[in-house]
C-alpha positions as CSV (number, residue, x, y, z in Angstrom):
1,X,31.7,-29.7,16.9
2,X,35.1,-29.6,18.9
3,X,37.6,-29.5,15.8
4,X,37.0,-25.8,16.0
5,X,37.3,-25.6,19.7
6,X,40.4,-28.1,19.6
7,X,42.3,-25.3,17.1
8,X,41.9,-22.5,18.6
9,X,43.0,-23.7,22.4
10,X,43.8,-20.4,24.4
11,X,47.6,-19.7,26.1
12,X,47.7,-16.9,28.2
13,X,51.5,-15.7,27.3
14,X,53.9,-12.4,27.3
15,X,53.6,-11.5,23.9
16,X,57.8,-10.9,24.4
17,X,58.1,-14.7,25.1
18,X,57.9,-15.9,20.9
19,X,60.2,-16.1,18.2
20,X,59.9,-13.3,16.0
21,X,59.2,-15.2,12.4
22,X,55.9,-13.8,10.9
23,X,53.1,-16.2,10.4
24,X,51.4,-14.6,7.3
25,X,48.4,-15.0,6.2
26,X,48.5,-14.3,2.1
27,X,46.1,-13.6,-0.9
28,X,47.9,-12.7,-3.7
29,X,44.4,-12.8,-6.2
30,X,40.8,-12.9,-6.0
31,X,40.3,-16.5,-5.7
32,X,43.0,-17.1,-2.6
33,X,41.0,-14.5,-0.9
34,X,37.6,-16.0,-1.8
35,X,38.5,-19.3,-0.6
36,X,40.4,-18.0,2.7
37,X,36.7,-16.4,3.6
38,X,34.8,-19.8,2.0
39,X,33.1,-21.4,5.2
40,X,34.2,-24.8,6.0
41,X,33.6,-26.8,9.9
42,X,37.1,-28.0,9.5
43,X,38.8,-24.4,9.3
44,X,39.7,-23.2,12.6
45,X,38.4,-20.6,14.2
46,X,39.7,-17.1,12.3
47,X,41.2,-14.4,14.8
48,X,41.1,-10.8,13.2
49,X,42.8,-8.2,15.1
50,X,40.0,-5.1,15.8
51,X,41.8,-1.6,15.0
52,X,44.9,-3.4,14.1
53,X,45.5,-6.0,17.2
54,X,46.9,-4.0,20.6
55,X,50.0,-5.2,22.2
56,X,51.5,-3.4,25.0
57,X,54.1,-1.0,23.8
58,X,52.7,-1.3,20.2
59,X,49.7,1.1,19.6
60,X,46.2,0.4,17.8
61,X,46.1,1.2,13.8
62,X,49.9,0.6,13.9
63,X,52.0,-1.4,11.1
64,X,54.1,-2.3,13.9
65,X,50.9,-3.7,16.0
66,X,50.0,-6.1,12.9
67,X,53.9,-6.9,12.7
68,X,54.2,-8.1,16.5
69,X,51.0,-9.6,16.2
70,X,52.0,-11.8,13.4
71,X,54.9,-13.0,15.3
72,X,52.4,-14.9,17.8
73,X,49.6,-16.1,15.5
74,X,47.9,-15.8,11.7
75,X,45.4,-13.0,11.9
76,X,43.9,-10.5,9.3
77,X,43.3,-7.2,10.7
78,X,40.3,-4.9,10.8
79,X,41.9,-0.8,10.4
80,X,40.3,2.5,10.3
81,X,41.2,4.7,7.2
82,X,40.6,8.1,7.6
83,X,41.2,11.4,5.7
84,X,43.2,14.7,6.6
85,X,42.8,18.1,5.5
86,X,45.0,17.4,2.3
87,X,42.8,13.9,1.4
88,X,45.3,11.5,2.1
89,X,44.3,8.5,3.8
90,X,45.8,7.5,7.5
91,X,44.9,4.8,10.4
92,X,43.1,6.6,12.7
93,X,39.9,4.8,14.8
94,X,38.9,8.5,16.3
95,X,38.0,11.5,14.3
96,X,39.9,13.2,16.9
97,X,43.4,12.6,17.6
98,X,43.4,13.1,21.4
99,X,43.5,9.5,23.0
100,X,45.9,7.6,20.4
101,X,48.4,10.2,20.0
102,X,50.6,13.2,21.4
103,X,48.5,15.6,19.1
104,X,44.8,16.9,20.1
105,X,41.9,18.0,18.1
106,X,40.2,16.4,14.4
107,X,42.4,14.6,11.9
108,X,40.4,16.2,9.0
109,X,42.4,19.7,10.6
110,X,45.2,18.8,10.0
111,X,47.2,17.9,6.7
112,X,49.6,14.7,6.3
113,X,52.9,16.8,7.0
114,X,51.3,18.1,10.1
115,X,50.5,14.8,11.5
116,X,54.2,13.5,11.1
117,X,54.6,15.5,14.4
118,X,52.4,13.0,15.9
119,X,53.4,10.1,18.1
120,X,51.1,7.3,19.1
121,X,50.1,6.2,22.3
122,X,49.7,2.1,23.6
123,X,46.9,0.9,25.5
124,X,47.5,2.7,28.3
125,X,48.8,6.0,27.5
126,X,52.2,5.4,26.7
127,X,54.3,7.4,24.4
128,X,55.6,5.6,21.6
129,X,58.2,6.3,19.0
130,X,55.5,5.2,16.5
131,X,53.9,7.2,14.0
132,X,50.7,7.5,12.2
133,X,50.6,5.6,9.5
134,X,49.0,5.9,6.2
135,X,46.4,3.2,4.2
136,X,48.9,3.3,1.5
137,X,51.7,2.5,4.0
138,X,49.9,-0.1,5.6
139,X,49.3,-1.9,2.5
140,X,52.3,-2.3,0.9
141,X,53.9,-3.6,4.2
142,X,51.1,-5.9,4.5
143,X,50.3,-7.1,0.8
144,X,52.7,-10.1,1.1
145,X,51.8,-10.9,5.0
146,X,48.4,-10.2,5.7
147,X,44.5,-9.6,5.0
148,X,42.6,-6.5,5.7
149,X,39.5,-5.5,6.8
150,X,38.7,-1.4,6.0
151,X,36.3,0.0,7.7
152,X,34.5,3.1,6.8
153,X,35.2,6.5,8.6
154,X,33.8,8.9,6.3
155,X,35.9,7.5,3.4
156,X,33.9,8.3,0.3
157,X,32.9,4.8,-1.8
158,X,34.6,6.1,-4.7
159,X,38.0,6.4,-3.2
160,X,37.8,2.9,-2.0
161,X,36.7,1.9,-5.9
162,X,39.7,3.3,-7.2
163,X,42.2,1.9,-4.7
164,X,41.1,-1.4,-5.8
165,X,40.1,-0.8,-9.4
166,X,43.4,-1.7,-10.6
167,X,43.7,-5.2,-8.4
168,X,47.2,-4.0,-6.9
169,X,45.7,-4.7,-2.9
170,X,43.8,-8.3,-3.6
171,X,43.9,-9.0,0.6
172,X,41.4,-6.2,0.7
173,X,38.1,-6.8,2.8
174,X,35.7,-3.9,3.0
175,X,33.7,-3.3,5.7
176,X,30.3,-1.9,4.9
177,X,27.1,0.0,6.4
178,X,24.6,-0.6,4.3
179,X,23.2,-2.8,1.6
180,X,23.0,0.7,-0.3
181,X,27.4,0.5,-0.4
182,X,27.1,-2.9,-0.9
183,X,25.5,-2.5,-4.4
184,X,27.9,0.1,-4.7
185,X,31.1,-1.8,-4.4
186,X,29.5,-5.4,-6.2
187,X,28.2,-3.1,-9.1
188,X,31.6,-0.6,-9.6
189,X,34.4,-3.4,-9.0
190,X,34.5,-6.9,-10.8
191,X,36.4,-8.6,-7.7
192,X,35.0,-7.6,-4.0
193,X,34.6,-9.2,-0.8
194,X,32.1,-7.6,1.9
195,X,31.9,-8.0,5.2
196,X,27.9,-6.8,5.7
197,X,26.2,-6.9,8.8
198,X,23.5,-9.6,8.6
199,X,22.1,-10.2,12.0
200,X,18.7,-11.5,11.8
201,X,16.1,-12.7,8.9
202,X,15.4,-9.2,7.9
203,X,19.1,-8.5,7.2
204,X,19.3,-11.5,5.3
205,X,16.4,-10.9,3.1
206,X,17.3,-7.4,2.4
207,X,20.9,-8.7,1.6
208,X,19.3,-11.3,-0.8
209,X,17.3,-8.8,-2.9
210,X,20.7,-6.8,-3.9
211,X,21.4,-10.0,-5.9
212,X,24.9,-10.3,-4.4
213,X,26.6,-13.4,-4.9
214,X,27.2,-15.1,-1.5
215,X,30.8,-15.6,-2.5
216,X,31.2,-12.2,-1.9
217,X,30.0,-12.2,1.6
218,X,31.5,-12.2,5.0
219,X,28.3,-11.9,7.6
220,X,28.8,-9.7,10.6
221,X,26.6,-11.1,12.7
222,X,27.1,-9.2,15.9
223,X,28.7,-9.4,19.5
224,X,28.4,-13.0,19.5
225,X,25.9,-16.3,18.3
226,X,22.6,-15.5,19.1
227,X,20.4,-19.0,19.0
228,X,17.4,-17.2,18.1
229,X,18.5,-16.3,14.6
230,X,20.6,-20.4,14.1
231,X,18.5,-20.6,11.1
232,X,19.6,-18.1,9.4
233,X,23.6,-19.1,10.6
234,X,22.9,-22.4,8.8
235,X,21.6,-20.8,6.1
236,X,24.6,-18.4,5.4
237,X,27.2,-21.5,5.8
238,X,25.0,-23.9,3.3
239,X,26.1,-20.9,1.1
240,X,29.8,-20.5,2.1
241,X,29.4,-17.7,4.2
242,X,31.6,-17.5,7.2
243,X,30.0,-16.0,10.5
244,X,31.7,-13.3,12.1
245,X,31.6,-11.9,15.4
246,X,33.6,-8.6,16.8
247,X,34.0,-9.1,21.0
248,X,35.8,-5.7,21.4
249,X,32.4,-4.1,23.1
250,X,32.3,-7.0,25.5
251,X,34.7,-10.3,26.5
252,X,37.8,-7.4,25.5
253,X,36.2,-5.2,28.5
254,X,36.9,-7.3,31.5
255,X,39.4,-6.1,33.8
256,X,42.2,-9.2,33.5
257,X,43.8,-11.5,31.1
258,X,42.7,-14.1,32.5
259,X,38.7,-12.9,32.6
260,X,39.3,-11.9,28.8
261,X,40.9,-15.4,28.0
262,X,37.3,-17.0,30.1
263,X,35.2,-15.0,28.3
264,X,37.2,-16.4,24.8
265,X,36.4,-19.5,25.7
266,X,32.8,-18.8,26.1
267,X,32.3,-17.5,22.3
268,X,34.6,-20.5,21.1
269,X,32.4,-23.0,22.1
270,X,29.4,-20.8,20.3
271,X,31.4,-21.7,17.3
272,X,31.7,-18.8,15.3
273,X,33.8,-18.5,12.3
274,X,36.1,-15.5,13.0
275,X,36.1,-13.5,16.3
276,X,37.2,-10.1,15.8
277,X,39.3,-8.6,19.2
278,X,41.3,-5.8,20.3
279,X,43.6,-8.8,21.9
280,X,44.5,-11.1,19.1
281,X,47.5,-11.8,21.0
282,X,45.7,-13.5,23.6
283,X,44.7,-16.5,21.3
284,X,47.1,-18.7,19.8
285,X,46.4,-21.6,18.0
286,X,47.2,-25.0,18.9
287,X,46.6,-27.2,15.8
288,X,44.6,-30.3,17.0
């Protein structure tokens, strides 16, 4: 029970304070990314960074974010790709472009070039000299360091077949909102992994009738372990299936540091698989 716990000890540190070699986290094929998602009690405890990880100084949604981030600890990274006027696909967790940036108003009115005006803004409001970048960007900085995890702002399924039709991006995650895209992905790409909310027995059963193989699955399973559905926790692991919760609606809220890193340590001893956090840089593995 404590191996978990043990690996994923929280330090409360300046994120300025560590040596600046990446610790990457790498699937170059199918399979690496299969296993890195394949459930097993002696993994540690998986930290994913929730719009990209914040730092301060480095913005969500930034490649620069992920970069820093890597510096302190091994993460994957949840990010938010979004389209402009002209289609192309940027980071961008709003549809408007008011809090993260120097711009205001939607991203889908503006084209690409017009958004290179842009600059984004940190946690709290500070200008950066960073820009908005695009999926495609993203990726090909991150295809040798790190996994991601695309979420779905009004990105049409199809787009998302064809960016990974060809196998190019196989650190590739996708998010999903519905058992319905599910089918789509499993049925229109031959290598997929989906992260699909499964939060009770009812989620599960409707998940088992798409005839999915649980080697595709990552289950969302909320904002944190719920003992009223352990049945269907140990049901998903005797498959493989990691269990992931996101704490950026809840321990990410409190005021301090220091209340985050209690909260933390409240889900850690839940045990879940991979806790997904606006503040990855708050955890930092100590191997045990």
């Amino acid at each position: 029970m404590f191996k978990k716990i043990l690996a994923a000890c929280l330090l409360l540190q300046s994120a300025s304070g560590f040596a600046q070699e990446m610790k990457k986290v790498v699937a170059n094929n199918f399979k690496e990314l299969q296993q890195y998602f394949r459930y097993s009690d002696a993994k540690p405890v998986i930290i994913s960074g929730h719009r990209g990880g914040m730092l301060p100084q480095f913005p969500e949604n930034s490649i620069e974010a992920m970069g820093k981030t890597l510096t302190i600890l091994p993460s994957f990274f949840e990010i938010d790709p979004r389209l402009t006027k002209d289609s192309v696909m940027v980071l961008m967790h709003d549809a408007t472009l008011d809090r993260t940036t120097t711009m205001k108003g939607k991203v889908s009115d503006y084209t690409y070039a017009e958004l290179q005006a842009a600059r984004l803004k940190d946690r709290d409001g500070n200008i950066t000299e960073f820009k908005i970048p695009t999926l495609e960007e993203a990726l090909e900085w991150g295809k040798d360091k790190t996994i991601f995890n695309l979420d779905n702002k009004g990105i049409p399924w199809v787009k998302y077949v064809d960016l990974l039709k060809d196998k190019k991006y196989p650190n590739i995650l996708l998010s999903v909102r519905s058992m319905e895209e599910a089918s789509f992905y499993y049925k229109n790409l031959k290598e997929v992994m989906l992260c699909v909310a499964i939060k009770n027995q009812a989620d599960l059963d409707a998940y088992i009738k798409t005839k999915i193989p649980f080697n595709r699955l990552v289950a969302y399973v909320g904002y944190t372990m719920d003992p009223a559905h352990e049945k269907v926790y140990q049901y998903l692991r005797s498959k493989g299936v990691m269990i992931f919760i996101s704490i950026h609606p809840t321990q990410d809220k409190r005021k301090t540091d220091l209340e985050k890193v209690k909260g933390y340590s409240e889900e850690l001893i839940k045990r879940p698989d991979i806790i997904e956090t606006d503040y990855p840089a708050l955890f930092v593995n100590e191997k045990k």
